[in-house]
C-alpha positions as CSV (number, residue, x, y, z in Angstrom):
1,X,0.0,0.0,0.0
2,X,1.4,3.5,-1.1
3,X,1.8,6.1,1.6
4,X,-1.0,8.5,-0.2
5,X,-3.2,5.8,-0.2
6,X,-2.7,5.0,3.6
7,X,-3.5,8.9,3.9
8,X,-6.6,8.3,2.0
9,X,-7.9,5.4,3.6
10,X,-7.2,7.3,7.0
11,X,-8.8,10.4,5.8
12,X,-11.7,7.8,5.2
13,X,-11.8,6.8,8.6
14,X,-12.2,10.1,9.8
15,X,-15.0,11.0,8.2
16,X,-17.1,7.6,8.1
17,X,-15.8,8.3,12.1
18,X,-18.1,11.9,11.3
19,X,-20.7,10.3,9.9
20,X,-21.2,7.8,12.5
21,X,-21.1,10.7,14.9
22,X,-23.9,12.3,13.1
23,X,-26.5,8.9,12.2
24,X,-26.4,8.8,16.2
25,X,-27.7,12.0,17.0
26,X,-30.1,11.7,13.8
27,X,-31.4,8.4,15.2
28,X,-32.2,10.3,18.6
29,X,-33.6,13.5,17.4
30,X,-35.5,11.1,15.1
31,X,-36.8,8.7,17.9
32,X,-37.4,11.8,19.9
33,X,-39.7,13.6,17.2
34,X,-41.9,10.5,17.2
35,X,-42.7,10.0,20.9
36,X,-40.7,11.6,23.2
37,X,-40.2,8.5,25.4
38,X,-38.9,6.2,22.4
39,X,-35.3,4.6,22.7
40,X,-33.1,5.0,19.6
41,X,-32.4,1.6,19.3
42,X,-36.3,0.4,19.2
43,X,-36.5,3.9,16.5
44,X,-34.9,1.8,14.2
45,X,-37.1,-1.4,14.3
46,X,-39.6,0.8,14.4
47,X,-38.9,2.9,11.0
48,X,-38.7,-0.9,9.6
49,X,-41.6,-2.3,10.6
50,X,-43.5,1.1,8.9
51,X,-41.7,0.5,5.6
52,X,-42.0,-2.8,5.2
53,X,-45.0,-3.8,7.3
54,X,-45.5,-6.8,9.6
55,X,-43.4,-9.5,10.7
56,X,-42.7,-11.9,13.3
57,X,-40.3,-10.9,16.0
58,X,-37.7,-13.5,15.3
59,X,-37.2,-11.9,11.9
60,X,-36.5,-8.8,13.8
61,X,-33.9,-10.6,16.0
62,X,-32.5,-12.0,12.7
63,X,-33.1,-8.7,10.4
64,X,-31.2,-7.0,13.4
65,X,-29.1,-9.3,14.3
66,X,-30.1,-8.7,18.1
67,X,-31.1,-11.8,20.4
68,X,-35.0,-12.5,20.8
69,X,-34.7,-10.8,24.7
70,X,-33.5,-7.6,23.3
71,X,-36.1,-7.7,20.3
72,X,-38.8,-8.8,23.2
73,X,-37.9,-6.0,25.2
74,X,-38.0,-3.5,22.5
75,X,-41.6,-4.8,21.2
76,X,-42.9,-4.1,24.5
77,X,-41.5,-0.9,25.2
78,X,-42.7,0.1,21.3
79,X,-46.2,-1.6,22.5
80,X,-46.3,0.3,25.6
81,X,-45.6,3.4,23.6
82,X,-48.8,2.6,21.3
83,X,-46.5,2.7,18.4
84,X,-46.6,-1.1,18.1
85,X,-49.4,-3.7,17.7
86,X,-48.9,-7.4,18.0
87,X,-51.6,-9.4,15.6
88,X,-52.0,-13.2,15.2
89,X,-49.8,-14.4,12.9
90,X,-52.8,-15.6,9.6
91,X,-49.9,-18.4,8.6
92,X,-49.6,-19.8,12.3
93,X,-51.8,-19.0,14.9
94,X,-49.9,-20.2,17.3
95,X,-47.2,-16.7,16.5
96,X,-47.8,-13.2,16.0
97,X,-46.8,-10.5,14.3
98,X,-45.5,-7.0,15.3
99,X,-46.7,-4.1,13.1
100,X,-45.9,-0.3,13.4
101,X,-49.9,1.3,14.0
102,X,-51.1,3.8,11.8
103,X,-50.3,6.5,14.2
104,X,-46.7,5.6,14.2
105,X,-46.7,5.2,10.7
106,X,-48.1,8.7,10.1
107,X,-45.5,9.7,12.9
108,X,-42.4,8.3,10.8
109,X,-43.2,9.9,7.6
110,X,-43.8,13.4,9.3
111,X,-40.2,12.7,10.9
112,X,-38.6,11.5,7.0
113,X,-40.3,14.2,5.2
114,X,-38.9,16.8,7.5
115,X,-35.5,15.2,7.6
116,X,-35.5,15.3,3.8
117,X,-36.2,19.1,3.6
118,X,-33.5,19.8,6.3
119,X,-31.1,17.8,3.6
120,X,-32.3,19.2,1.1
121,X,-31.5,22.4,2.4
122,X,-28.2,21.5,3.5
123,X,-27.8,20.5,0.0
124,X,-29.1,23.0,-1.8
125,X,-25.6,24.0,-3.8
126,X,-25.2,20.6,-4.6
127,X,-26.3,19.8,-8.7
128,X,-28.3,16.7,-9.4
129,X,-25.6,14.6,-10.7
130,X,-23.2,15.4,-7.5
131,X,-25.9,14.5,-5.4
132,X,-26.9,11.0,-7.8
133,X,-22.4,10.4,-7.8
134,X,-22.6,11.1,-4.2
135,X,-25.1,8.1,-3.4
136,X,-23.5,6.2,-6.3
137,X,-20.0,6.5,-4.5
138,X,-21.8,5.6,-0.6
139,X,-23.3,2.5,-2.0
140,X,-20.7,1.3,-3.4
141,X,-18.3,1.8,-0.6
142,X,-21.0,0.2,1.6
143,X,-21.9,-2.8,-0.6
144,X,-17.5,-3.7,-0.3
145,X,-18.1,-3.7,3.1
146,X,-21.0,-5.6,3.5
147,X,-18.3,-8.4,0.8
148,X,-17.1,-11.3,3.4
């Protein structure tokens, strides 16, 4: 490895370093702006569960990779909340399903819509095609990670 392309790959660091900085504090303002009481971590299986509807809670553990205690404790906290609703499962009866409710739903895309503009705003100097290269770039770096 060349010395300029230690510095780069350094330099990298830092800023993925910045980044991971930032998602944190986005994740908690986030969680914040849709119940005031809601734990970052559970914001996240949260935001999942209104994208992409229901699902058993052992997917979550898998989809998270987070043991079934942890997934059980953050289904009853989101539950508690009223942000989550468990339904029988049609396919088994003997399992259920967790589901974001429609008020959490309408919660999360209040929160994404606002985040957006803020971006947007942020990004306001920034042309169509650097912002496309931009996510071009950011996938690809993460889809070599996510290799072995």
């Amino acid at each position: 490895m060349t010395a300029s392309r230690a510095e780069s790959l350094m330099r990298l660091e830092q800023e993925v370093g910045v980044l991971i900085r930032r998602v944190k504090r986005v994740i908690g303002e986030r969680s914040r702006a849709v119940h005031p009481d809601l734990q970052p971590a559970s914001y996240l299986m949260l935001a999942y569960l209104g994208q992409h509807g229901p699902m058993r809670a052992s997917a979550a553990a898998e989809m998270f990779h987070i043991d079934k205690g942890a997934i059980s404790r953050q289904v009853t906290h989101l539950v508690e909340l009223g942000l989550v609703e468990r339904t029988q499962d049609p396919d088994d009866g003997r399992a259920s399903l967790i589901s974001a409710t429609p008020s959490a739903v309408e919660r999360l895309t209040a929160v994404a819509e606002n985040r957006r503009q803020w971006l947007d705003e942020r990004l306001g100097d920034w042309d169509a095609a650097e912002l496309e290269e931009f996510t071009r770039v950011l996938g690809r770096y993460n889809e070599a990670l996510n290799q072995g």
